[in-house]
VOPAGU-2260 file (C-alpha; in pm, 1 decimal, decimal comma):
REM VOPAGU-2260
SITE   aa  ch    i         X         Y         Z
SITE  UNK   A    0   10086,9   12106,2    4356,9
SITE  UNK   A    1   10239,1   12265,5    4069,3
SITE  UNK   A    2   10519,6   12021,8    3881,9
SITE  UNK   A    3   10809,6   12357,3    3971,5
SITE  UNK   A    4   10764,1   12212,2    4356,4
SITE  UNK   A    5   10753,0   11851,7    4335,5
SITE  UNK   A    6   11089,5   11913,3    4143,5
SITE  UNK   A    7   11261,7   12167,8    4356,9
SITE  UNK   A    8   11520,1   12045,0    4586,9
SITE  UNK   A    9   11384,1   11983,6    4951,2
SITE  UNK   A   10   11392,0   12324,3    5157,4
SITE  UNK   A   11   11366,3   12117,1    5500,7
SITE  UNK   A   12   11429,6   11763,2    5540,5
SITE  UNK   A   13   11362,5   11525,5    5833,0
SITE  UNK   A   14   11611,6   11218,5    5882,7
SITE  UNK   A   15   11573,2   10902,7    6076,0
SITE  UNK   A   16   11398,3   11134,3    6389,3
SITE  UNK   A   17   11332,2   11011,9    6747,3
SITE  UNK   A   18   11176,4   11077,8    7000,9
SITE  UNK   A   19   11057,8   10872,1    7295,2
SITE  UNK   A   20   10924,5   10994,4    7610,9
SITE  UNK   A   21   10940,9   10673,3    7858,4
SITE  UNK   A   22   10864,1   10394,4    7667,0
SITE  UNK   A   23   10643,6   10618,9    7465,2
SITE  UNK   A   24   10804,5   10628,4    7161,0
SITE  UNK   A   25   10642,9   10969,8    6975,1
SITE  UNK   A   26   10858,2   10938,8    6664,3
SITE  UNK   A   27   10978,9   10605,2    6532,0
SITE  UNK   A   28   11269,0   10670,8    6262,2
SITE  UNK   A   29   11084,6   10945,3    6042,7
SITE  UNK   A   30   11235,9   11023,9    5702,1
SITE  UNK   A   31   11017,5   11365,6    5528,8
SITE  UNK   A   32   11133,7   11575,5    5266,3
SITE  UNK   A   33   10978,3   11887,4    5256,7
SITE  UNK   A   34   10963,6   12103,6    4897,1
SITE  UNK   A   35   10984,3   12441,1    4894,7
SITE  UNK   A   36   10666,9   12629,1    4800,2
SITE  UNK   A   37   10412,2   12322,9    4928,5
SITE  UNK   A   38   10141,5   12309,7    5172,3
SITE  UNK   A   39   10212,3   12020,3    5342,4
SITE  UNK   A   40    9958,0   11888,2    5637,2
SITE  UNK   A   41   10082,0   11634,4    5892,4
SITE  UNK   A   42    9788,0   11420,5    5960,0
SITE  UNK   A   43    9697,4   11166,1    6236,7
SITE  UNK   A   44    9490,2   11067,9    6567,7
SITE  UNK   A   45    9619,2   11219,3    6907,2
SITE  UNK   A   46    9924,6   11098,6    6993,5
SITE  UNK   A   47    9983,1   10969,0    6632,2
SITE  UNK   A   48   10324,0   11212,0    6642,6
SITE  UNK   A   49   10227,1   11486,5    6428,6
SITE  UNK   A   50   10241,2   11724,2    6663,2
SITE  UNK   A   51   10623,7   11637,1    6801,1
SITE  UNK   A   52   10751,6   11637,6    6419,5
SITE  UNK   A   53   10645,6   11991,8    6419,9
SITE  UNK   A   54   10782,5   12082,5    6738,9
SITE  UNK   A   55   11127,8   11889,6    6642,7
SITE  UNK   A   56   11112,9   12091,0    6283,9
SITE  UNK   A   57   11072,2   12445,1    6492,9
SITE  UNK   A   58   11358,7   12362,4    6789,4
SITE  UNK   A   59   11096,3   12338,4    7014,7
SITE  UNK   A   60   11144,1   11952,5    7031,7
SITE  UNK   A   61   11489,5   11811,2    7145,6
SITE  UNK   A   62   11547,2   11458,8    6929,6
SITE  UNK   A   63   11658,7   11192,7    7092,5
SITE  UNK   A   64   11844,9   11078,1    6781,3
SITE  UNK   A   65   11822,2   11192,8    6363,6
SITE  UNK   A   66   11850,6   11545,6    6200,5
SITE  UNK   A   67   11694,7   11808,1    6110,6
SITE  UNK   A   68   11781,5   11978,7    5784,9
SITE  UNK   A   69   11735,9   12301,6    5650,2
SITE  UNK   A   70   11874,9   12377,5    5247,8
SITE  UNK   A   71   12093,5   12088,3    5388,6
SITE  UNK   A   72   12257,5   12250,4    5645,1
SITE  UNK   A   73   12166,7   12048,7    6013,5
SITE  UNK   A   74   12034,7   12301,1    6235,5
SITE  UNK   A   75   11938,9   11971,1    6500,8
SITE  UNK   A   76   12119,9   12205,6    6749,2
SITE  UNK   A   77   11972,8   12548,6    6655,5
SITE  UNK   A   78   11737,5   12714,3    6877,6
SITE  UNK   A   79   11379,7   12752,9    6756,3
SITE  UNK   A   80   11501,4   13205,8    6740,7
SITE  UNK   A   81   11822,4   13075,9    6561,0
SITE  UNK   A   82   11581,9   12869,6    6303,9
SITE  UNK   A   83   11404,0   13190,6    6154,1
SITE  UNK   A   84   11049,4   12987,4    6109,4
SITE  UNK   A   85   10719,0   13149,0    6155,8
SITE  UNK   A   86   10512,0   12925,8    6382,0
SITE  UNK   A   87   10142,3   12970,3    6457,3
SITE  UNK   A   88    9986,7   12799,7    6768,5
SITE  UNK   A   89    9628,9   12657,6    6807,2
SITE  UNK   A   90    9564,8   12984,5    7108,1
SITE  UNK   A   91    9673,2   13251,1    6906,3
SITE  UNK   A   92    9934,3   13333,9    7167,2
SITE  UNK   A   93    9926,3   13644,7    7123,2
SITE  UNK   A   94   10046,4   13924,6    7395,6
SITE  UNK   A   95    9726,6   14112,3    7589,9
SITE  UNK   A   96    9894,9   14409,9    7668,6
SITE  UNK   A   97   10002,9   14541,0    7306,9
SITE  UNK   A   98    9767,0   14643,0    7052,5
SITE  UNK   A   99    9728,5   14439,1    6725,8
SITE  UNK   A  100    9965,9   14631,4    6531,2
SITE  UNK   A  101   10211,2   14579,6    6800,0
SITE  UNK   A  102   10187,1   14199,4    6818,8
SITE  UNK   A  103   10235,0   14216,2    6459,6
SITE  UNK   A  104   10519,4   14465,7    6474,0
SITE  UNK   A  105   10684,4   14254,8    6769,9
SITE  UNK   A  106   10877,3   14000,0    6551,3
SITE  UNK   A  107   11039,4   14310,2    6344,2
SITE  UNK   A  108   11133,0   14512,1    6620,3
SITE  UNK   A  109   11300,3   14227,5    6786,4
SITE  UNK   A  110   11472,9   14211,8    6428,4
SITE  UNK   A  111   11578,4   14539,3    6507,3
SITE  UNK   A  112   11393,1   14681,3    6196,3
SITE  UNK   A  113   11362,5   15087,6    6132,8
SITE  UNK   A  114   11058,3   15219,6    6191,5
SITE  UNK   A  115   10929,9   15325,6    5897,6
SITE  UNK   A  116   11017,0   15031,6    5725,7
SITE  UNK   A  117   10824,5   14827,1    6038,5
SITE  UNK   A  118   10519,7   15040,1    6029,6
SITE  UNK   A  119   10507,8   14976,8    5676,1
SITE  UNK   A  120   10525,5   14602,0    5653,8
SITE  UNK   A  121   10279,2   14583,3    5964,8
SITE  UNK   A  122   10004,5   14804,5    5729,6
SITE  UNK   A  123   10059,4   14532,3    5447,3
SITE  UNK   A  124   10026,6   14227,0    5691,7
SITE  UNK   A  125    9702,4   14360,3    5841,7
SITE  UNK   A  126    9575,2   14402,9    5468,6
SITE  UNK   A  127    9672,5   14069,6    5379,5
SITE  UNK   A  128    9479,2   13930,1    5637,2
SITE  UNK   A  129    9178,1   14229,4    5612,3
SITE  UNK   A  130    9265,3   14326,9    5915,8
SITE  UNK   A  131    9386,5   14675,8    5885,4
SITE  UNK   A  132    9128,9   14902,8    6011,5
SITE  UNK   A  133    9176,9   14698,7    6421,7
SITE  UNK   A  134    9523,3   14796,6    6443,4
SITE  UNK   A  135    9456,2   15042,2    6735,6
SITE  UNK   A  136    9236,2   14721,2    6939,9
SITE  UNK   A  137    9349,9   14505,4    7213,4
SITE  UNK   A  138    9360,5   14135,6    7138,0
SITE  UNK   A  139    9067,8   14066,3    7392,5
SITE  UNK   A  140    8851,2   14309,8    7216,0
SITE  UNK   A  141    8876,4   14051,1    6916,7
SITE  UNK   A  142    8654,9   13766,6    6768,5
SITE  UNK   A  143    8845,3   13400,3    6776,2
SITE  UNK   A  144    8888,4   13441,7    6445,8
SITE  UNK   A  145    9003,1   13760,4    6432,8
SITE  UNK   A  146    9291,0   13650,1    6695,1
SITE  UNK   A  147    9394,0   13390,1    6446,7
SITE  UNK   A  148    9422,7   13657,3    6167,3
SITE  UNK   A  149    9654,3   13841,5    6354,1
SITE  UNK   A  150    9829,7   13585,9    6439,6
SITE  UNK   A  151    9890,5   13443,8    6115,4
SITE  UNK   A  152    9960,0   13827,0    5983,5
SITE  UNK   A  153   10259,9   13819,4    6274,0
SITE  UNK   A  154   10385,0   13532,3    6140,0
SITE  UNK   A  155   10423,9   13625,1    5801,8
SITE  UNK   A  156   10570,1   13974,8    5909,0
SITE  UNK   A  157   10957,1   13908,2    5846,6
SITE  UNK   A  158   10889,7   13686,4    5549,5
SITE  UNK   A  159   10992,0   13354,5    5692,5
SITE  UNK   A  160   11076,7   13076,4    5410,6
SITE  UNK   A  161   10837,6   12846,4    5581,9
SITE  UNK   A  162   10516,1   12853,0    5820,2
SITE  UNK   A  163   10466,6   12599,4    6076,1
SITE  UNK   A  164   10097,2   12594,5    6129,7
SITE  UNK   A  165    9981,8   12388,9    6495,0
SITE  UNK   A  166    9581,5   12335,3    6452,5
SITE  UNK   A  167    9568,1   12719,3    6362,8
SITE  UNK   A  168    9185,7   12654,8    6342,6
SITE  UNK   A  169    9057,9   12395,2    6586,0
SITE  UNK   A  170    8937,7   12624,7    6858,4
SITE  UNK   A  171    8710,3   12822,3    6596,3
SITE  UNK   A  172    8340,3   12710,2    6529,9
SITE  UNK   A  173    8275,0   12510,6    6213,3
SITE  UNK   A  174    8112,8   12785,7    5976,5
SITE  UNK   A  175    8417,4   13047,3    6059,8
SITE  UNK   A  176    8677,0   12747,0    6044,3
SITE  UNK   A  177    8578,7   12682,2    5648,8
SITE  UNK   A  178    8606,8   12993,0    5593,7
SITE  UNK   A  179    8963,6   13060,0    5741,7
SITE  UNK   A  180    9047,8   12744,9    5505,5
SITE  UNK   A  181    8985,1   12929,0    5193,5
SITE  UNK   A  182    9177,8   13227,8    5330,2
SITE  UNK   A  183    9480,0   13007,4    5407,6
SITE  UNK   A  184    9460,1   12824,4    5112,6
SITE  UNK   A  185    9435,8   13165,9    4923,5
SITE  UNK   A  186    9720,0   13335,1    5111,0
SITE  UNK   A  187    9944,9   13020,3    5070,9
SITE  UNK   A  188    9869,2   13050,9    4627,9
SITE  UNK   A  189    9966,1   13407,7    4683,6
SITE  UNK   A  190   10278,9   13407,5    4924,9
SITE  UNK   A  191   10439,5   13119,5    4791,0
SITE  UNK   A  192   10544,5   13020,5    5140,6
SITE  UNK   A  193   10647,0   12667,6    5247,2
SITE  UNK   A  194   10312,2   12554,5    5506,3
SITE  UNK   A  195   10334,3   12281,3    5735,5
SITE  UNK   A  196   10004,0   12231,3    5891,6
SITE  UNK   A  197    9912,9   11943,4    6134,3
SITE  UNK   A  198    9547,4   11897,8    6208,5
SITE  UNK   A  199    9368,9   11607,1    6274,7
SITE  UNK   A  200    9050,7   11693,5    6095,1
SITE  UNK   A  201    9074,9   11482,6    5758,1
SITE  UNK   A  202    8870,0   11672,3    5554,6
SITE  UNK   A  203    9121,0   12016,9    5636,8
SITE  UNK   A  204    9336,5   11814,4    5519,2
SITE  UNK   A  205    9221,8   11734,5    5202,2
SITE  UNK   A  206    9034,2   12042,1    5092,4
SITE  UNK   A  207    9384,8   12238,6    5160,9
SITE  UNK   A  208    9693,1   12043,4    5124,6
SITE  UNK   A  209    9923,7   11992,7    4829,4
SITE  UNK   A  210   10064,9   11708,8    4978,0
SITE  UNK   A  211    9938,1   11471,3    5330,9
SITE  UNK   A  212   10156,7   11309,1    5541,7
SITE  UNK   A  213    9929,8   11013,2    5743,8
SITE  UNK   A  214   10140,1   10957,7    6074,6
SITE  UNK   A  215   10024,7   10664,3    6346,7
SITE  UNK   A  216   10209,7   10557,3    6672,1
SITE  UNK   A  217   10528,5   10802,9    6571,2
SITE  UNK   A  218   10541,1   10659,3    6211,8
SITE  UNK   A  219   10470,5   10755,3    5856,6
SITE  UNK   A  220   10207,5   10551,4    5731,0
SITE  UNK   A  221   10102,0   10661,8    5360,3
SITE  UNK   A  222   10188,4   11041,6    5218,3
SITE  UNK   A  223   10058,8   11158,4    4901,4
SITE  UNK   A  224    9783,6   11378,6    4737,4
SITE  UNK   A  225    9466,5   11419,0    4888,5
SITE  UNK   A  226    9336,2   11231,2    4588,6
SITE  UNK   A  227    9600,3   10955,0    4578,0
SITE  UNK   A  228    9587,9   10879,9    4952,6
SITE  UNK   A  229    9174,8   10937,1    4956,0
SITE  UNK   A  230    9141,9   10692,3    4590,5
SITE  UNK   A  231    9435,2   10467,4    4677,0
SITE  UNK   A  232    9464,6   10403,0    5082,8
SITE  UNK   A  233    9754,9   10127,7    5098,8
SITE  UNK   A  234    9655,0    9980,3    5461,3
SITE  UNK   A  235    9333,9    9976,5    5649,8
SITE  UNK   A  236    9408,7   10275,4    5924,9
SITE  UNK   A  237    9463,4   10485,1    5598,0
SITE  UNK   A  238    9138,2   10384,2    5418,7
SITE  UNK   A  239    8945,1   10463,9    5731,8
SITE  UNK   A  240    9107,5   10750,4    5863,0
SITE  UNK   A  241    9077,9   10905,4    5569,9
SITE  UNK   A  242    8712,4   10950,6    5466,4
SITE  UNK   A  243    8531,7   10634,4    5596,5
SITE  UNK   A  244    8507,4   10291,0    5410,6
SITE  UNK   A  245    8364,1    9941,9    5392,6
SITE  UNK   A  246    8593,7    9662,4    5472,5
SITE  UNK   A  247    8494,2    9302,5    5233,8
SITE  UNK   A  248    8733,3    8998,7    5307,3
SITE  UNK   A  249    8730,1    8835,4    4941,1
SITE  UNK   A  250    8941,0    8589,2    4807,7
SITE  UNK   A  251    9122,6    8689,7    4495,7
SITE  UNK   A  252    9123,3    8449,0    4203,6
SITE  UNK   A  253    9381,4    8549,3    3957,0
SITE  UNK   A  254    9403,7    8790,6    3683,2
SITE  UNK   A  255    9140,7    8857,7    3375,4
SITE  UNK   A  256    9373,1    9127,4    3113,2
SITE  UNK   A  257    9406,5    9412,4    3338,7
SITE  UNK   A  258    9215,2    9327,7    3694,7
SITE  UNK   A  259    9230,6    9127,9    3950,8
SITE  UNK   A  260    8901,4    8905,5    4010,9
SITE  UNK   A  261    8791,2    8876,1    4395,4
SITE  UNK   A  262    8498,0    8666,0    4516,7
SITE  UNK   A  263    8281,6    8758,9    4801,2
SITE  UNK   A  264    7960,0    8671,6    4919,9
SITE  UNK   A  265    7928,0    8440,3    4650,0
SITE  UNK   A  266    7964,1    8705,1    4399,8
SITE  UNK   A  267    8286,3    8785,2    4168,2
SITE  UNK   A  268    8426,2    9110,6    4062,9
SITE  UNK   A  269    8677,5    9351,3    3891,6
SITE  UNK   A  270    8962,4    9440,1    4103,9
SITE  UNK   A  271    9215,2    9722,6    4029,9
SITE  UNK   A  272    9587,8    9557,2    4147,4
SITE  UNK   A  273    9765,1    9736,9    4406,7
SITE  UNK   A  274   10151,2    9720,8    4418,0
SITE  UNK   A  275   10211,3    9460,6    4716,2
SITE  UNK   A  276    9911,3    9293,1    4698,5
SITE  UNK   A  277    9912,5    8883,2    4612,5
SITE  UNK   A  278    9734,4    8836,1    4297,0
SITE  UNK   A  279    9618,2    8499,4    4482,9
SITE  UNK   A  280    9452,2    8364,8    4781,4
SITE  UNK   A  281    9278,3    8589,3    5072,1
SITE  UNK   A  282    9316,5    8980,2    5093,3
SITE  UNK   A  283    9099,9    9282,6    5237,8
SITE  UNK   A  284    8940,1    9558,2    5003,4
SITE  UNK   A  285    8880,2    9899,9    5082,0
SITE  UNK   A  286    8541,5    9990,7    4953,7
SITE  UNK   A  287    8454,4   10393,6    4940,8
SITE  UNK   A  288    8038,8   10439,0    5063,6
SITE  UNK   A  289    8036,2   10719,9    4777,9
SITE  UNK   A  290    8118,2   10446,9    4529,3
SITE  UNK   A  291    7795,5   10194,3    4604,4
SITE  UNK   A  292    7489,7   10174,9    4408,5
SITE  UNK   A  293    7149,7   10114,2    4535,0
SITE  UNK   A  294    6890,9   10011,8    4335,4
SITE  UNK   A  295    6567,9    9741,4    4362,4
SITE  UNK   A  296    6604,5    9409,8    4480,8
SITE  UNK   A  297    6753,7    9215,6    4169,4
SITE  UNK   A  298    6892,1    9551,1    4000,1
SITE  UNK   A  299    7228,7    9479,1    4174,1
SITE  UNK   A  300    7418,3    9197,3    4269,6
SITE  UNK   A  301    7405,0    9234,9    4655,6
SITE  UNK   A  302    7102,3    9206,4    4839,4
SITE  UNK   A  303    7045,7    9325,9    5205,7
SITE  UNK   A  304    6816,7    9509,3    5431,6
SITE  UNK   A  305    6819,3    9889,4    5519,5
SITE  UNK   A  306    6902,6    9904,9    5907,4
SITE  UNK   A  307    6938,8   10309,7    5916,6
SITE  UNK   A  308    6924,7   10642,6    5722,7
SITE  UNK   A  309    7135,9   10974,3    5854,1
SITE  UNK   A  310    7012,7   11254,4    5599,0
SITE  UNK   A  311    7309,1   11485,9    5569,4
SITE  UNK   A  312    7145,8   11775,5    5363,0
SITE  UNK   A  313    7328,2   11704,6    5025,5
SITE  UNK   A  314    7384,5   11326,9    5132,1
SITE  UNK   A  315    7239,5   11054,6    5255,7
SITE  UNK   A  316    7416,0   10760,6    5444,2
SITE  UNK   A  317    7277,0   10475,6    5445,4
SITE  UNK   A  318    7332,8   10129,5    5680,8
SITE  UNK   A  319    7266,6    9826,9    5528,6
SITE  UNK   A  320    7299,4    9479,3    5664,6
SITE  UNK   A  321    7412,4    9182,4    5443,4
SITE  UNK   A  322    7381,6    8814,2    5550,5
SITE  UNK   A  323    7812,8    8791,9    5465,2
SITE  UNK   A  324    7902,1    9086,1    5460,3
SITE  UNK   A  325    7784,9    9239,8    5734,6
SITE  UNK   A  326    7725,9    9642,4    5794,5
SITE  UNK   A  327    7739,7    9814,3    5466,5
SITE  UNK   A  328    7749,3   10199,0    5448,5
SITE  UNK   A  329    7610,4   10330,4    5082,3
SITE  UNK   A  330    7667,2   10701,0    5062,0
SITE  UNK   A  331    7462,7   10880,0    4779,7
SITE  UNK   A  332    7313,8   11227,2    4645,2
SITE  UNK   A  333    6962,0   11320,5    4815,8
SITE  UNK   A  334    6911,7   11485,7    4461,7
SITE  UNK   A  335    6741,6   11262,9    4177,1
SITE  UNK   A  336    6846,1   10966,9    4410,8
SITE  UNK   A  337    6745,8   10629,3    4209,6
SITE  UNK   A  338    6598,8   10488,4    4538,1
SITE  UNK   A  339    6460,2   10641,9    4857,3
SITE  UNK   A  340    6528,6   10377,8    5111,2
SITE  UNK   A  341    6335,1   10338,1    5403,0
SITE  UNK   A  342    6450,4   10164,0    5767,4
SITE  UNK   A  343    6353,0    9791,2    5707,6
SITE  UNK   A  344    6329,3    9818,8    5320,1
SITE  UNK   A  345    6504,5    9541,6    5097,9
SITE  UNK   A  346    6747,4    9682,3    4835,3
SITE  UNK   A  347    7025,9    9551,0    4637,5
SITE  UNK   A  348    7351,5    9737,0    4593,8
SITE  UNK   A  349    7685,5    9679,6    4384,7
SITE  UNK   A  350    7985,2    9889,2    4250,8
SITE  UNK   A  351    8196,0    9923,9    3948,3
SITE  UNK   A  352    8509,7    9721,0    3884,2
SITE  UNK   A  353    8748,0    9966,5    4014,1
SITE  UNK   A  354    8552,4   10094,4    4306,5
SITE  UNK   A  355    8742,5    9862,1    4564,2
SITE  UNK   A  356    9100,6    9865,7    4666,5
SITE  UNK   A  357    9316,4    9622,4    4763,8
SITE  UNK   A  358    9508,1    9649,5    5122,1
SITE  UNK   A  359    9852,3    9521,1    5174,9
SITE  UNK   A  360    9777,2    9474,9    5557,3
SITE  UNK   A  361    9503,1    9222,0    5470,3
């Protein structure tokens, strides 16, 4: 995200927002600020709230108690119409019995729009989404994909200030779904609209958001940049939500100039700090697969036994079991690999001093 947005004032804010359904409580007390210009995702496991925050943001969604801002105005009360967001649902939604330039004209002529000036903006959102040569086709006589295009091309027809994206892609088969994630990314570089995007595919969410927003049981738990969040992870459901990880219990030792030195296993290491965590006493790291070495027994200062190999074309996972510390997943290149394990072989494995992360929820 470009340093203009994470300076600009907040174009929709979210304050102190609940909602319970029972004694289901979907949102617990969320506070978001939302910059103009970002691509925000709203990330989490079903039922982790994402999808009511969205709902609440578009009017669809009644709170029980909090706000809803918009260029500070509260528009809590506002119907979604009333709102003038551009939503785009997981089915497309779009209407059978008008052609595609007609779904995409709909939200103009309902603006009351000449026609001239309507047929012309519909030509330039079928471009934008290459879809101008099916304007004459019924929706059923489209791909999946090419649903989604036109609905996304709808969306953007009366040049809403922000896009509220529902798992746009989630019904689409993995080869088309990357894909669409370029184009979206793409289109969002060249509109300069305000996305919000819940999915609950984590790696969507990295390869396309400026900025993440990790929700679990109605509650924020970590936001940030893909990087920060994926590097950093402040709690365990983050770390392993997130990408995957290895979990050591260690006990840190005290500080050596700039680290932190844990002991596990009978082995001591380099520790980054972490705001929040004791410098002192027991604690939980977050260990990324991607960042373990394998090598020969007595190249590194783990030893343990290979239990299982996935081959992943341009990876290879491998499980390896350690007398302390259990399961270990090593994650490394297939190409020019420094050791070709084998089920039952004996390798050793280690890690730089900055490769583990300290947890606050140890």
């Amino acid at each position: 995200m470009s340093e203009g947005r994470q300076m600009s004032d907040p174009i929709l804010s979210v304050r102190q927002a609940v909602k319970t359904y029972g004694r289901f409580r979907a949102l617990d007390a969320v506070d978001l600020d939302i910059r103009k210009g970002e691509f925000l995702t709203l990330l989490g496991p079903s039922g982790s709230g994402k999808t009511t925050l969205l709902s609440a943001i578009a009017g669809f969604t009644a709170l029980d108690s909090g706000a809803v801002h918009a260029r500070g105005a509260d528009i809590s009360r506002l119907p979604p119409e009333k709102r003038d967001f551009a939503m785009v649902f997981q089915g497309y939604a779009l209407f059978p019995t008008m052609t595609v330039a007609e779904n995409v004209g709909y939200p103009l002529r309902v603006r009351r729009w000449a026609k001239p000036a309507l047929q012309e903006r519909v030509r330039e959102c079928l471009d934008l989404v290459q879809m101008g040569q099916f304007a004459d086709r019924m929706p059923t006589q489209l791909s999946g994909g090419q649903q989604q295009r036109i609905a996304l091309a709808r969306a953007l027809s009366f040049r809403p200030d922000v896009l509220l994206l529902d798992e746009p892609l989630s019904a689409l088969d993995k080869k088309l779904r990357a894909d669409l994630q370029w184009e979206l990314k793409a289109l969002h570089e060249r509109l300069g609209v305000t996305f919000v995007y819940v999915t609950h595919d984590q790696d969507e969410a990295l390869s396309m958001s400026d900025r993440i927003v990790i929700l679990k049981d109605g509650a924020i738990q970590q936001e940030g940049q893909p990087g920060e969040l994926y590097d950093w992870p402040r709690t365990r459901f983050v770390a392993n939500f997130l990408g995957k990880s290895n979990f050591i219990e260690a006990r840190m030792t005290g500080r050596e100039g700039a680290h932190l030195v844990a002991e596990a296993a009978g082995q001591k290491f380099a520790v980054k700090p972490t705001a929040g965590v004791a410098e002192t006493g027991a604690g939980c790291l977050a260990l990324r697969p991607e960042r373990i070495r394998l090598g020969h027994p007595g190249e590194e200062p783990f030893t343990g036994r290979v239990r299982q190999i996935s081959y992943l074309g341009e990876r290879c996972q491998v499980l390896v079991d350690h007398d302390v510390l259990g399961e270990v997943l090593v994650s490394q290149p297939t190409w020019h690999a420094g050791v070709r394990p084998e089920p039952r072989m004996d390798v050793s494995f280690g890690w730089d001093a900055d490769a583990c992360v300290p947890l606050t929820d140890a």
